[in-house]
C-alpha positions in Angstrom: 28.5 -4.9 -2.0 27.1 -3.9 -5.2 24.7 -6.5 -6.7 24.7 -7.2 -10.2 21.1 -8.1 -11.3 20.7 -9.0 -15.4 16.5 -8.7 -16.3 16.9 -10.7 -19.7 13.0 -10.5 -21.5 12.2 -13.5 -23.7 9.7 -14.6 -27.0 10.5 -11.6 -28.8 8.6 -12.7 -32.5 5.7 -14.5 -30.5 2.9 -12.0 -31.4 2.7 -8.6 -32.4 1.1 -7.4 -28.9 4.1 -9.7 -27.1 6.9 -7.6 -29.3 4.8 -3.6 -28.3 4.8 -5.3 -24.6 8.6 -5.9 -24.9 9.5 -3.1 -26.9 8.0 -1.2 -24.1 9.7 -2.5 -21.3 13.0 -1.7 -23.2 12.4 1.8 -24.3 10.8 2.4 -20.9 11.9 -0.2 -18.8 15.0 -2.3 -17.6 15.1 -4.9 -19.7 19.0 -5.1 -21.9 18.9 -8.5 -22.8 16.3 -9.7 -25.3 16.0 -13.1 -26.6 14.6 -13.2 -30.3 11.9 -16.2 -31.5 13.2 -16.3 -35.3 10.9 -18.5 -37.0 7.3 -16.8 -36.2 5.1 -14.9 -38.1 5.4 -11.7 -35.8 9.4 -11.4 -35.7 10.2 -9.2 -38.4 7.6 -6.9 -37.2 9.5 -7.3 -33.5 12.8 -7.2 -35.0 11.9 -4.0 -37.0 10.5 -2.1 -33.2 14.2 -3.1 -31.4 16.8 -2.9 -33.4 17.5 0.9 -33.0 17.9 0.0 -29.3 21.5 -1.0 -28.0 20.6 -4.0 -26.2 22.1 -7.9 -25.7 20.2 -10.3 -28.1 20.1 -13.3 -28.1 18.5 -16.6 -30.3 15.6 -18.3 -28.2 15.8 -21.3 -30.0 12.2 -22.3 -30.3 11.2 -26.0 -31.4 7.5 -26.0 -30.0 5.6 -23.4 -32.2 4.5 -22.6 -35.8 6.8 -24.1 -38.3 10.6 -24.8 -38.9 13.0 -23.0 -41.0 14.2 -26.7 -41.9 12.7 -28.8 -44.3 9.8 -30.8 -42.0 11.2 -34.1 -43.8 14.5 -33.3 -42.3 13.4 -33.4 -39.0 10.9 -35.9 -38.6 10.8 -36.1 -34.8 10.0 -32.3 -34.1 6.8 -32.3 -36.5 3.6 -33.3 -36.7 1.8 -34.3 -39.8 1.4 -31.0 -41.3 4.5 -29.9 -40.4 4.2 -27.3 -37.7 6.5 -28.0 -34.6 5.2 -30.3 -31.9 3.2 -28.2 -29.3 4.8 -27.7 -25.6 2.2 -29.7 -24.6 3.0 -32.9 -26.5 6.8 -32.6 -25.1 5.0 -32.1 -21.4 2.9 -35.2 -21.7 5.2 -37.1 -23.6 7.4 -39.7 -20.7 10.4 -40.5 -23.6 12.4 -38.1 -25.1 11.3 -37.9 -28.4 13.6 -35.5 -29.8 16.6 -36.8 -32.6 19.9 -34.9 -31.6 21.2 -35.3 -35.3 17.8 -33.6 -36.3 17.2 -30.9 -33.7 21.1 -29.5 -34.1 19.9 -29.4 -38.2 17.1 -26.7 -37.1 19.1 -25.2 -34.2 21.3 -24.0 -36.6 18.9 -23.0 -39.0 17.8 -20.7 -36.3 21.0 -19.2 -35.6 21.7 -18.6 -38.9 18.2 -17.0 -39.4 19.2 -14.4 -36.5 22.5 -13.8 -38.1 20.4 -12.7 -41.3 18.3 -10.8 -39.3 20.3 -8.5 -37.3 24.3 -8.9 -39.7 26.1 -10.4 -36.8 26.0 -13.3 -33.9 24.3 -13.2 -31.5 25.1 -12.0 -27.8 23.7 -15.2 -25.9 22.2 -18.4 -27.0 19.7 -20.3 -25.4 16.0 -22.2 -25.7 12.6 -21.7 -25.0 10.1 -23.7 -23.3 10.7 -27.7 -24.0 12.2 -29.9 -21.4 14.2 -32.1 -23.4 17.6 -33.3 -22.8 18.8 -33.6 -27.2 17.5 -30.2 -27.3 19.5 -29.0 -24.7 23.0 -31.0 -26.3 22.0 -29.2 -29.6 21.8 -26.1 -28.0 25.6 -26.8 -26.4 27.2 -28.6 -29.3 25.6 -25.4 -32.0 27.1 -22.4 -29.0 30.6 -24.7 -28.8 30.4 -24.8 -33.1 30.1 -21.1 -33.2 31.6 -20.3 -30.4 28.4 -18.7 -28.6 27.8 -17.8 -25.3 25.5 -20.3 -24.0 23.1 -19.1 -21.5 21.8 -22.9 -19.4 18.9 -23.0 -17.4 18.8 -24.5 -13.4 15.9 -26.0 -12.3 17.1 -26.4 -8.6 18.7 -22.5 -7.9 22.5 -24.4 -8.2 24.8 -21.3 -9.7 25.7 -22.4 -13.8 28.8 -20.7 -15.9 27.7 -18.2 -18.5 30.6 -16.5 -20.4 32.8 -16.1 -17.5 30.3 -15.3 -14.9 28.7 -18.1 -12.1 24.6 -17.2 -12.6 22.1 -18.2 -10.2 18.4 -18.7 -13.2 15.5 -17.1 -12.1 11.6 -18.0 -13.7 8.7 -17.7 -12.0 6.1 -17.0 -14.7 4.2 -20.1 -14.6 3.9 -19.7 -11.0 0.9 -19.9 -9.2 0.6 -15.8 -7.5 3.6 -15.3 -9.2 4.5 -11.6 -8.6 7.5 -10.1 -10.2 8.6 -7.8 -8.0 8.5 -10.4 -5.4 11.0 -12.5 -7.0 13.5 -9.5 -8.1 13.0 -8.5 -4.1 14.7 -12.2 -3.0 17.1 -12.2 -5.8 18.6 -8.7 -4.5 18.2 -10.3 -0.8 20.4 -13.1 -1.5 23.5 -10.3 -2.1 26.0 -13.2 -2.3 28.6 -12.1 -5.3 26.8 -14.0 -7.5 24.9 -12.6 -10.6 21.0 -13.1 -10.3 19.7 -13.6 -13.8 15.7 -12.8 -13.8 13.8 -14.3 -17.2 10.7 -12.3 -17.9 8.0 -13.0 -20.5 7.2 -9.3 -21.1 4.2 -8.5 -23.5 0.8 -7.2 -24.5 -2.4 -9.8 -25.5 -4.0 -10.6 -28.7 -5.7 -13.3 -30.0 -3.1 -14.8 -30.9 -1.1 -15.3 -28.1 -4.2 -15.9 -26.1 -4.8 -19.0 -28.8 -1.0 -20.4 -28.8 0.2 -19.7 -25.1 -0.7 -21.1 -21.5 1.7 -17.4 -20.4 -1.0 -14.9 -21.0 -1.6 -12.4 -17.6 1.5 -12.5 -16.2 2.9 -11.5 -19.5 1.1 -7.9 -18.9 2.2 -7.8 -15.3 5.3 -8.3 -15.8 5.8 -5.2 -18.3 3.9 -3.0 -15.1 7.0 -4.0 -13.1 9.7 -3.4 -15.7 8.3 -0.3 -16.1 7.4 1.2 -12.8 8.9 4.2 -11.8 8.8 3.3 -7.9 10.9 -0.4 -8.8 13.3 1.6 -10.6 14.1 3.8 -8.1 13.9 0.9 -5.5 16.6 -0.9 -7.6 18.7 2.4 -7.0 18.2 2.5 -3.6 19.2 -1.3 -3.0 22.5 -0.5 -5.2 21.5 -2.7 -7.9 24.4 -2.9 -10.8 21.7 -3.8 -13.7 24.1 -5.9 -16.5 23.4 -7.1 -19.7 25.0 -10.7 -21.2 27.6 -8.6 -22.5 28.7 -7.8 -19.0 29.1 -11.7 -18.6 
């Protein structure tokens, strides 16, 4: 049985070394799907390295760094005092869920319009980076459902979730301790049980300022060795791998 594998790469925008480690691991790599951070300082320089390349993009909504493409009075709950999203760390250590609905759907939006701006058309996928927080994740559902976009959920407990048309098993390992990508690509082609595997990857190069904004630093760089290793790819060929995109789904 042929297994279908999707490699989606995420923060596309975070830094300018993240967006050469990405562009990398497209234009010499496997990753097809590409999730784009539209409010940062790097993403027009990322956006202007990939958009010759015919891959799925998506909008990784992000609420946790630099500033909002709202109106910081608008959304009073996301900020801090000078306006800059709340870190990843203050939604980790917070125990309440301090996130608005009415006021995170206002900068969801903004986000998605911001990528539509970008690149003249909607997105392929739509999904969220890096906050645990259940109004963030209705936003994200009620803004897809508005637009009719194709949500892309996360699973925290390996439990298959409905993307498109397709039943996905989510697969994110980055923040693990030893974490070795080709390791976890290894299990997902293992499991070969008619059920796409989706595998997120944080693919990128280091500079100071993603070693000053991010806990994801190392893994970032190994996981662009792997997307890129000749030996994997031919592996992947070997094990019959059908390697989609999200327009596949």
């Amino acid at each position: 049985m042929t297994k279908k594998i999707l490699l989606r790469a995420d923060d596309l925008g975070y830094s300018e070394a993240v967006n050469y480690g990405i562009e990398k691991s497209i234009k010499d790599g496997l990753i097809r799907s590409l999730g784009v951070m539209v409010n940062m300082p790097a993403t027009k320089h990322g956006v202007d390295l990939i958009k010759s390349y015919d891959i799925a993009l998506g909008v990784h909504t992000n609420i946790c760094a630099e500033k909002p493409l709202t109106d910081p009075k608008l959304i009073p709950s996301l900020v801090d005092d000078n306006g800059y999203f709340k870190s990843s760390k203050v939604y980790r250590a917070s125990k309440e869920n301090f996130v608005v609905f009415d006021e995170v759907v206002i900068e969801i939006e903004a986000q998605y319009h911001k990528f539509v701006e970008l690149f003249g058309r909607k997105p392929d996928y739509f999904e969220g980076h890096a906050v645990a927080s259940q109004n963030f994740f209705k936003g994200l559902e009620y803004v897809a459902k508005k637009y009719d976009l194709k949500y892309s959920g996360i699973s925290f407990d390996s439990s298959p979730i409905t993307i498109g048309k397709s039943s996905v098993v989510f697969n994110m390992e980055s923040m693990s301790t030893d974490y070795n990508p080709y390791d976890m690509v290894k299990r997902m082609v293992a499991k070969n049980d008619g059920v796409v595997q989706l595998a997120v990857f944080h693919p990128g190069y280091l500079d100071d300022y993603i070693l000053s904004h991010s806990s994801l630093t190392l893994p970032r760089t190994k996981e662009v060795a792997v997307l890129t290793d000749e030996g994997f790819k031919r592996w992947l060929i070997q094990q019959e791998v059908d390697l989609i995109d999200y327009r596949d789904l």
